[in-house]
N, C-alpha and C positions, 0 to 999 in steps of 0.2 A: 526600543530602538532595533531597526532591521540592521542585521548583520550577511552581509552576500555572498560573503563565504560558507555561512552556514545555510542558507535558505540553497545555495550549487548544492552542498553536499548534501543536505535531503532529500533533495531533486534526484540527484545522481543514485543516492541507494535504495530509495523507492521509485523508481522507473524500472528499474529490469525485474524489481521482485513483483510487481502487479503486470508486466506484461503477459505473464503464461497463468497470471493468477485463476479461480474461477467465477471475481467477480468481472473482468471483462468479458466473460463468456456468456455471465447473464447478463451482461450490460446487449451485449449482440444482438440475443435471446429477444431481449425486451425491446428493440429496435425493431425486431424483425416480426413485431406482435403490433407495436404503435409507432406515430410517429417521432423522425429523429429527435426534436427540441425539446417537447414536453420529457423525454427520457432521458436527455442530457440534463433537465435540470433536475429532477428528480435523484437523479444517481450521483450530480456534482454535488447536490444537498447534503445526502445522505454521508459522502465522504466529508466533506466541512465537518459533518458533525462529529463522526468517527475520529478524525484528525483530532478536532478538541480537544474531545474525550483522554486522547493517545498521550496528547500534550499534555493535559491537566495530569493526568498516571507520572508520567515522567517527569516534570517538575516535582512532585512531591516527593517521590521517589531520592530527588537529589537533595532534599532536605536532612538527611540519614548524612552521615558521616560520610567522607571524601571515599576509604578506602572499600567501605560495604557498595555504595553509589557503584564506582568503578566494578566489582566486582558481579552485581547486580547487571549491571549492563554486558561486560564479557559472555555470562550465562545465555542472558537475551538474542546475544547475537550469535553467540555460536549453535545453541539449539537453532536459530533460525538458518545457520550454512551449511547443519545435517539434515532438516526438512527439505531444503532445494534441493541438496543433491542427492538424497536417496528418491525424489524426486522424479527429479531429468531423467532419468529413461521410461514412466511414465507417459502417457498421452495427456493430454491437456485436458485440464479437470473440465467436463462440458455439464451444461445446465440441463441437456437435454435434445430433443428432436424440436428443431426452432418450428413457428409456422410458420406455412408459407402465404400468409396474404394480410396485413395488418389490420387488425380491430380497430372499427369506427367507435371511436368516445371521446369525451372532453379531453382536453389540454388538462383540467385539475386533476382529472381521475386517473392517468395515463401517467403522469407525475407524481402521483402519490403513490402507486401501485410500484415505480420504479422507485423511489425512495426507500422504501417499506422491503423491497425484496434486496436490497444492495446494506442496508442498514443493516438487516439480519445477519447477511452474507459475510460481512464484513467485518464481525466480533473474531476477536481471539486470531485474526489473519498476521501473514506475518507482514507485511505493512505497519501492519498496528504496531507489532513487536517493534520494530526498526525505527519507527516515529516514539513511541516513548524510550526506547532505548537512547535513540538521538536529544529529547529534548532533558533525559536525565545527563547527560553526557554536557552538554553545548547552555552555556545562561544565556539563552536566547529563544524562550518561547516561541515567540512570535514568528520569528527566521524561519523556525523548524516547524512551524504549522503553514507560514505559505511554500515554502521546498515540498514538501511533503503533498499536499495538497496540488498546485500544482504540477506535482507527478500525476496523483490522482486523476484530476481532471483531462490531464493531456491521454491519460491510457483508453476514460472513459471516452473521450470524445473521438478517439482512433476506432473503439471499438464499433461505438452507435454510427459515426459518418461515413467509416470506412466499410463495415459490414462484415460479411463472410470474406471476404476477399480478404482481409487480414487473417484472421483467422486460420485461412489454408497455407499464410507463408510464413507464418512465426516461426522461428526455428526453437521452438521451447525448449528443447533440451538444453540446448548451447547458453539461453539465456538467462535458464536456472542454475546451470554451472557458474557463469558470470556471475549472478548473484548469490551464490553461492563463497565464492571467493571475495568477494567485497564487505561479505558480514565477518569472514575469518580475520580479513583486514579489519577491521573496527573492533573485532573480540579482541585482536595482537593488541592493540592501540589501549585498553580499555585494560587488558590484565598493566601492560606495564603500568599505566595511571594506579594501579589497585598495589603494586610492588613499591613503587612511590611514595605514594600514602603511607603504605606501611614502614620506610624508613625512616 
């Protein structure tokens, strides 16, 4: 059963932590190597999968007792609102010197190459952390792999369509603050659930 409270609020706290991420930065990268579609589907893939992944961690996760769960997830999240913000003064994590003229090759080869480089990229990111955190948090798998997911997709496909020209107006610091602040809120939320518990 979809739940759309909880698929808003994945959406909401995975949008601003994959904006200055540096898998949209290869997502760009890889735009600016091949063309836009075959690299959208390649990189939406790769997220799907990740997302899973994230989701299967954090349901089991909530399998553990009410009070550990909660407390599991407060850790999650707040390591993840000292990452952004010691962060944010940082420059945006970049993949590198893009080229400048896109390689002729298949649609399969172009997509699988962007799969393969976003799949890597994408372990152990804090996305991940915030989607398993969320789906230990919320009994609603499914909610919290389409929220999450499309955040994902919406960031990659801003990156690949939109190009450099996003790139040069992100205001990154501002929006790892923001997300920043959004994980402390869910850490707040998640210790009181763990204080709970324990009464």
């Amino acid at each position: 059963m979809i739940v759309l409270s909880v698929v808003l609020t994945a959406f909401a706290l995975v949008l601003p932590v994959e904006l200055p991420d540096k898998t949209l930065f290869a997502s760009l990268v890889l735009a600016t190597r091949f063309a836009p579609l075959p690299v959208f589907v390649g990189v939406g893939t790769a997220f799907g999968v990740q997302v899973a992944i994230a989701v299967t961690a954090g349901s089991l996760l909530s399998l553990l007792p009410p009070a550990l769960v909660s407390g599991v997830v407060a850790v999650l999240f707040l390591v993840g609102a000292v990452l952004l913000w010691r962060s944010a003064s940082e420059g945006p994590e970049d993949g590198g010197e893009a080229a400048e003229t896109r390689e002729r090759t298949s649609f399969l080869r172009a997509a699988a190459i962007s799969f393969g480089v976003l799949f890597a990229a994408e372990w152990g990111d804090l996305s991940q952390l915030a989607t398993a955190g969320l789906a230990a948090r919320f009994d609603s798998p499914l909610s919290v792999f389409i929220g999450a997911w499309a955040a994902l997709l919406t960031v990659s496909g801003l990156a690949v369509f939109l190009g450099k020209t996003l790139a040069d107006r992100l205001p990154v610091a501002l929006i790892r603050r923001v997300a920043a602040v959004l994980f402390v809120v869910f850490a707040v939320f998640a210790v009181v659930e763990t204080v709970r518990a324990l009464t």
